[in-house]
C-alpha positions in Angstrom: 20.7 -16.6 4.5 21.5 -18.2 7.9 21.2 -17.3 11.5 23.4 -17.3 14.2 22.3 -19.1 17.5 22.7 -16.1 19.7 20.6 -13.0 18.1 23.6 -10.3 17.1 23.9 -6.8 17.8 24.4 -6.2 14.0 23.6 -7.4 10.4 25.6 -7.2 7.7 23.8 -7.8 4.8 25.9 -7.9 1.6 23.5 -7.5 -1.4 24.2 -8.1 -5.4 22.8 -4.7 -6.4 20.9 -2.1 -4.0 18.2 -0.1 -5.0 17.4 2.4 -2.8 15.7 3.2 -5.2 18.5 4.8 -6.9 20.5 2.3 -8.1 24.1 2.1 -6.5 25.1 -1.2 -7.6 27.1 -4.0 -5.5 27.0 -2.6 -1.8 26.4 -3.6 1.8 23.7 -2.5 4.1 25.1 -2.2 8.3 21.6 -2.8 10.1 21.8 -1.7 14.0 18.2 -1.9 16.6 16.3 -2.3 13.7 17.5 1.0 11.7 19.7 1.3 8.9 23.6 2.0 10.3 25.4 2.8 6.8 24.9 1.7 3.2 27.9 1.8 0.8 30.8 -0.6 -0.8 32.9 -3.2 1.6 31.6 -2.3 5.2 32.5 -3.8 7.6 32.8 -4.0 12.2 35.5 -4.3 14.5 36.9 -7.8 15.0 34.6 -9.3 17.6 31.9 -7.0 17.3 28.3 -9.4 17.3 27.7 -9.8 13.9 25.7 -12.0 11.7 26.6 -11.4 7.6 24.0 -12.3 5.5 25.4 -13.1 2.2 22.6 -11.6 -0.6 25.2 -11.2 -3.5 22.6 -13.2 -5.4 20.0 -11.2 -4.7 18.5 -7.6 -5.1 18.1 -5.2 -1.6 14.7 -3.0 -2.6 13.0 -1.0 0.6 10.0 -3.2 1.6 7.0 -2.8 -0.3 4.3 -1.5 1.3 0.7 -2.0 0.3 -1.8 0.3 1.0 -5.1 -1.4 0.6 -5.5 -4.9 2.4 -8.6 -5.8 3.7 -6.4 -7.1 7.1 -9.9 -8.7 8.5 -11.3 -10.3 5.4 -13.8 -8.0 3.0 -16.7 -9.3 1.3 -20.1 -9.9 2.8 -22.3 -8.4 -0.4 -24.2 -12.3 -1.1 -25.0 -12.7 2.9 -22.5 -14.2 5.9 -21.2 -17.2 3.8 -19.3 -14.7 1.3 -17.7 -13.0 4.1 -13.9 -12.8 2.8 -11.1 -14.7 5.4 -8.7 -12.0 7.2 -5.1 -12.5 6.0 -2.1 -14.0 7.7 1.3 -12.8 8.3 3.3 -15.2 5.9 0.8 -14.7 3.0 2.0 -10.7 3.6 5.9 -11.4 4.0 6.1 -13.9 1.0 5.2 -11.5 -1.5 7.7 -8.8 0.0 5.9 -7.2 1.4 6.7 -5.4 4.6 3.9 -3.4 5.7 0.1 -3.1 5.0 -2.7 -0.4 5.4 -5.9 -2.0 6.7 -9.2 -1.1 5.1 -12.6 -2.2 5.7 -14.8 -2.1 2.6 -19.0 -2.9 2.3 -19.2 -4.7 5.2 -19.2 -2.5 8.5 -22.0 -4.3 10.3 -20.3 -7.7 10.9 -17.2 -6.2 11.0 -15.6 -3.1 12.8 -12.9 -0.3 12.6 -12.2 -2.2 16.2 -12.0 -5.6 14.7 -9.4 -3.7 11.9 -7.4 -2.6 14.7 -6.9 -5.9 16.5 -6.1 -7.4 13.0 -3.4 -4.4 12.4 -1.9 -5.1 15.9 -1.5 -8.7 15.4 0.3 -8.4 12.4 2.6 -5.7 14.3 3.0 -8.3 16.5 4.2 -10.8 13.7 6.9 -8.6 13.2 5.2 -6.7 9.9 4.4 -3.0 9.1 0.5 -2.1 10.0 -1.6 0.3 9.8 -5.0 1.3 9.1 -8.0 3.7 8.0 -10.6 4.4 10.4 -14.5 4.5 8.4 -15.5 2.3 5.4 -17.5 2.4 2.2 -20.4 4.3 4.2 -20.5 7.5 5.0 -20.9 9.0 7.6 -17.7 6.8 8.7 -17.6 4.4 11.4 -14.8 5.3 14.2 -13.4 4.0 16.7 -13.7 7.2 19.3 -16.7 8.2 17.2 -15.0 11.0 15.7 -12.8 11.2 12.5 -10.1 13.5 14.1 -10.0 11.6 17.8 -9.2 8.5 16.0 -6.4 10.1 14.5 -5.4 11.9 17.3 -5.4 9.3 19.9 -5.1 5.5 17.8 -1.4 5.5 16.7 -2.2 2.7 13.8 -4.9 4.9 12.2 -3.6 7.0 9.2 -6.5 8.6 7.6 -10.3 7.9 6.6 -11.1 4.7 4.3 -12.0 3.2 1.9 -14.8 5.4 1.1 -16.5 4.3 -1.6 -17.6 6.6 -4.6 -19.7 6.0 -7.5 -20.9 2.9 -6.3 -24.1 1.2 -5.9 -22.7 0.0 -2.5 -21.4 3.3 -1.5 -23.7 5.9 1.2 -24.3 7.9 -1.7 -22.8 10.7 -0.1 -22.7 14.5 -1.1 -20.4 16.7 -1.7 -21.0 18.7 1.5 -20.5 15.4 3.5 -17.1 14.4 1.3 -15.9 17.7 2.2 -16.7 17.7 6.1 -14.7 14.3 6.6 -12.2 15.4 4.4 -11.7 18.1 6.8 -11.8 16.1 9.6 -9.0 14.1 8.5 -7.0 16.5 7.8 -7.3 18.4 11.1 -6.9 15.2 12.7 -3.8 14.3 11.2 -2.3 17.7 11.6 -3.0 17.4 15.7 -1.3 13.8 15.4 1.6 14.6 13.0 0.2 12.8 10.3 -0.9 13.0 6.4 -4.7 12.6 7.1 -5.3 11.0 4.3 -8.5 10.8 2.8 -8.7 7.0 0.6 -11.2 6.6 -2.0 -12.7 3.6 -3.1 -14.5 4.3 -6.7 -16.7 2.0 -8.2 -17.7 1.5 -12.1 -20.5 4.1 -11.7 -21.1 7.3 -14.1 -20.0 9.9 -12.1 -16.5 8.8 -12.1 -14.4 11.1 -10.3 -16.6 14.3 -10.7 -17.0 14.6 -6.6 -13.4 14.9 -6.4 -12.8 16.9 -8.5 -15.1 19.7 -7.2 -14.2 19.0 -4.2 -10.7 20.6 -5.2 -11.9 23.0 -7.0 -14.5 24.1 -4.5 -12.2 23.8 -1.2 -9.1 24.9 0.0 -8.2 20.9 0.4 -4.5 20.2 -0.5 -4.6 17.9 -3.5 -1.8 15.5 -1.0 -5.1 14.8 1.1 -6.9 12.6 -1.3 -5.5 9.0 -2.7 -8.7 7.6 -5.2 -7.8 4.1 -5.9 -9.2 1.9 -8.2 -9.0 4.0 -11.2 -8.0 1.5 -13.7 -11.6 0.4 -13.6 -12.7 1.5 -16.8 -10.9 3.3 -19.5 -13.1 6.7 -18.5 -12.0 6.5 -15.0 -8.9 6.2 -16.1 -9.0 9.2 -18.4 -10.6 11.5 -15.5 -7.9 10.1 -13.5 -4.8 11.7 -15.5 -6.7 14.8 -16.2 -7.0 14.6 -11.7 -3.3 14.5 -11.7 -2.6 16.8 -14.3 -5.2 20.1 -13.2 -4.7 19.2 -9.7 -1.6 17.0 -8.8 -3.2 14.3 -6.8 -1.5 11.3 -6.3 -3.5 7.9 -8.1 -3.6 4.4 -6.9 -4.5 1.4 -9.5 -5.0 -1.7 -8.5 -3.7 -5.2 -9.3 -6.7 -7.0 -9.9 -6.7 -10.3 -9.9 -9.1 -10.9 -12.8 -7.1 -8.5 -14.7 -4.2 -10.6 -16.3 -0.7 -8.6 -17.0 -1.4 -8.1 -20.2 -5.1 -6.7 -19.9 -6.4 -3.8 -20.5 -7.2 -3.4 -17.1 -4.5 -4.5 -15.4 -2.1 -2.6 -12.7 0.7 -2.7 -15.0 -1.5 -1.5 -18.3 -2.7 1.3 -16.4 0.5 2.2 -15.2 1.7 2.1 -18.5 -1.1 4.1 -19.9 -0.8 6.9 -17.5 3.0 7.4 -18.6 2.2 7.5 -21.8 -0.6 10.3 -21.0 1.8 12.7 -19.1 1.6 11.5 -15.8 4.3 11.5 -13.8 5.9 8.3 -12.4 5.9 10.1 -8.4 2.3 10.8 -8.4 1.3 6.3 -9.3 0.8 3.8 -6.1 -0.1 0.2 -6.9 -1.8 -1.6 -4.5 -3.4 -5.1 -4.1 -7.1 -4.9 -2.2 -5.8 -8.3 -1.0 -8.7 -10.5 0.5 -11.3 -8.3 -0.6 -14.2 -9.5 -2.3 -14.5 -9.5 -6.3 -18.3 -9.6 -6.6 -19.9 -9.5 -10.3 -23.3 -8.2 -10.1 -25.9 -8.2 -13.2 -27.5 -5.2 -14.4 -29.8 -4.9 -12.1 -27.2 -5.1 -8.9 -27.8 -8.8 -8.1 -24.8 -11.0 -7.0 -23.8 -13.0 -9.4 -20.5 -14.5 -8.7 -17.8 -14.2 -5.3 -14.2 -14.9 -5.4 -11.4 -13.7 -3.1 -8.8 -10.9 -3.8 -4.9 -12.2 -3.4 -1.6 -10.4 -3.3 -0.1 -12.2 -6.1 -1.2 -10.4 -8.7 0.3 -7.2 -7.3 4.1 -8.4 -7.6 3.3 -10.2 -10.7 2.0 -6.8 -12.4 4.9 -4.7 -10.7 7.3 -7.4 -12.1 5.9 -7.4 -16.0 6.5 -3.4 -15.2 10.7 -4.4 -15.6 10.7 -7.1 -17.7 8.6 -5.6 -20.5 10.5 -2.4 -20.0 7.7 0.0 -19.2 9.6 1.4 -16.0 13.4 0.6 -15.1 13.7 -1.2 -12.2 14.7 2.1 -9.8 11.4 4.3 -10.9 9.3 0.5 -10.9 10.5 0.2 -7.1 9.2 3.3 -6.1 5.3 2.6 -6.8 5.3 0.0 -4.0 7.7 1.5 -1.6 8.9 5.4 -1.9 5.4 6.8 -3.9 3.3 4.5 -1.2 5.4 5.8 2.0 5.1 9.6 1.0 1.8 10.0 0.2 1.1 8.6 3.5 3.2 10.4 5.3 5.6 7.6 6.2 8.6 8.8 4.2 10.4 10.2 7.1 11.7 6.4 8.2 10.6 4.3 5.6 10.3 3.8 1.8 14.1 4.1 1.3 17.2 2.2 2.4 19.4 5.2 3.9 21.6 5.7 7.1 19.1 6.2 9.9 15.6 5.0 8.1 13.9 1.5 9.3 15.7 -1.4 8.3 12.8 -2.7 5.9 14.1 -4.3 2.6 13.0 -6.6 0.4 15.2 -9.3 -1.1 14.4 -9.7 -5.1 15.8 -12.1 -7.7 17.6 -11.5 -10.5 13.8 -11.4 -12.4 12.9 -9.7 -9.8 10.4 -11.9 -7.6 10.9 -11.4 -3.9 12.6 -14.0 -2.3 13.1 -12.3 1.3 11.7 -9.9 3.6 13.1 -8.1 5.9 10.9 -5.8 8.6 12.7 -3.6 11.5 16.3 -5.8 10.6 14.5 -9.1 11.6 13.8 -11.5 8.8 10.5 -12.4 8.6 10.2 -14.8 4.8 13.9 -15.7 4.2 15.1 -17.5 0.6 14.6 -21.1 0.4 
């Protein structure tokens, strides 16, 4: 991939194989101000039109991944200061594919701030990536930047719902199901005054009560079930289990995490639980995989002490989606869509991102023939390009 001298008007990029995520084989992508001009087979612009081909016939054009829980600001904080997590940079973002990120904060919103999440979020924007964020964190009520749930959706532009509250968890604010409700509420009138989802993201823990406050809340309210994204529900095999019975009575939309003390082949893992929720019914549109990238992986004893700290990475993420193809749990098209499509409807994004068609944004990731990312492109500006 090169680079003219003078910035052109247009890209042509001419990839291998283009997922979109329907795969359409051999084709060419016409990128114009950042959107998406045309995709099909031998395009092409007028003699002496600006143009700068970018020759990808060795690679794979997927739209961007997006990953939807990133601790943008650095998570941690459970042993005392020094196991505060570091925030995360642009490059370590872009070199994994990814094109955009949803900042959460987790246990620690004392030392750190919904306002230090959206000064992190707006200086990756400014790096040239996709960022947003969720106004609260584990404890409930949430903290907010306006102090009110459906201001901060109304009037912050980055903020795309309430998160990551945290649920059957000794860290969580314990909260009931009166008070889940209430924000739950809030975000959603928020996000319908703003245009938004409102999304409601839920952080749940290895505690006993699984996913039980969810579930009534469903049953009890007249939520939609598109309001609510529980993540980490490859926890333990029960949360698991209450998680496809979630999707299957109610048709929420589940999030499992790459862990990165889960190996591919675990039990645990992003791409077993993917695996294990096909197998139980559930259907490939209604999965997300994330990464909770520079959050804290604390181990505690039975009695709640700290017993170990590490950092959360990205790595682990792509590595899971990957083992997703190669050991043919998913083909590559349906794969592509828990880190892209799934991620950019269920939070409200779809509209101009998540697919690469005439008029969306011109996000696409670059993948190799084993599918590892090996460019990123956000907005038609290339932001990790192949070695």
């Amino acid at each position: 991939m090169t680079a003219s001298a003078e910035r052109p008007l247009l890209r042509l990029l001419r990839a291998g194989r283009i997922l979109a995520p329907e795969d359409r084989g051999a084709g060419d992508i016409l990128i114009a101000d950042g959107r998406i001009a045309a995709v099909g087979e031998h395009l092409d612009v007028p003699a002496g039109w600006p143009v700068e081909v970018i020759d990808a016939r060795e690679w794979i054009a997927v739209p961007a991944f997006i990953d939807q829980h990133v601790h943008v600001t650095g998570g941690g904080g459970e042993g005392g200061f020094a196991t505060r997590c570091p925030p995360i940079t642009p490059a370590t973002i872009a070199a994994r594919g990814i094109g955009g990120v949803v900042g959460v904060l987790g246990t620690d919103a004392v030392s750190r701030s919904p306002a230090d999440l959206l000064a992190g979020v707006r200086g990756l924007r400014a790096a040239g990536l996709n960022a947003w964020m969720y106004t609260g964190a584990y404890r409930v009520p949430p903290p907010t930047l306006t102090g009110d749930v459906q201001r901060d959706l109304a009037w912050i532009p980055e903020v795309l719902g309430v998160g990551e509250i945290a649920l059957s968890d000794h860290r969580s604010g314990q909260p009931t199901l009166a008070e889940i409700a209430r924000i739950v509420a809030d975000a959603r009138v928020g996000g319908m005054l703003a245009g938004k989802r409102g999304i409601c993201h839920f952080h749940l823990g290895d505690g006993k009560r699984g996913l039980s406050l969810l579930r009534e809340l469903l049953a009890s309210t007249e939520i939609p079930p598109d309001q609510i994204i529980p993540t980490h529900v490859n926890r333990r095999h029960e949360l698991l289990a209450e998680a496809v019975d979630l999707v299957l009575d109610h048709g929420v939309t589940v999030d499992v995490t790459a862990f990165d003390d889960a190996p591919g082949d675990d039990e645990f893992s992003a791409r077993s639980a993917v695996q294990t929720l096909i197998a139980r019914g559930v259907p490939v549109e209604r999965i997300t995989m994330s990464s909770d990238c520079n959050g804290s992986l604390p181990v505690f004893d039975e009695r709640g002490t700290l017993t170990e700290m590490r950092v959360a990475g990205n790595g682990t993420l792509i590595d899971d989606w990957r083992r997703l193809i190669v050991d043919g749990v998913l083909p590559p098209e349906q794969a592509v869509a828990l880190i892209s499509t799934n991620v950019a409807r269920v939070l409200g994004l779809h509209s101009g991102r998540g697919r690469l068609a005439t008029g969306l944004a011109a996000d696409i990731t670059l993948l190799d023939p084993e599918y590892r990312p090996v460019g990123t492109i956000v907005a038609g500006r290339t932001l990790h390009a192949p070695n």
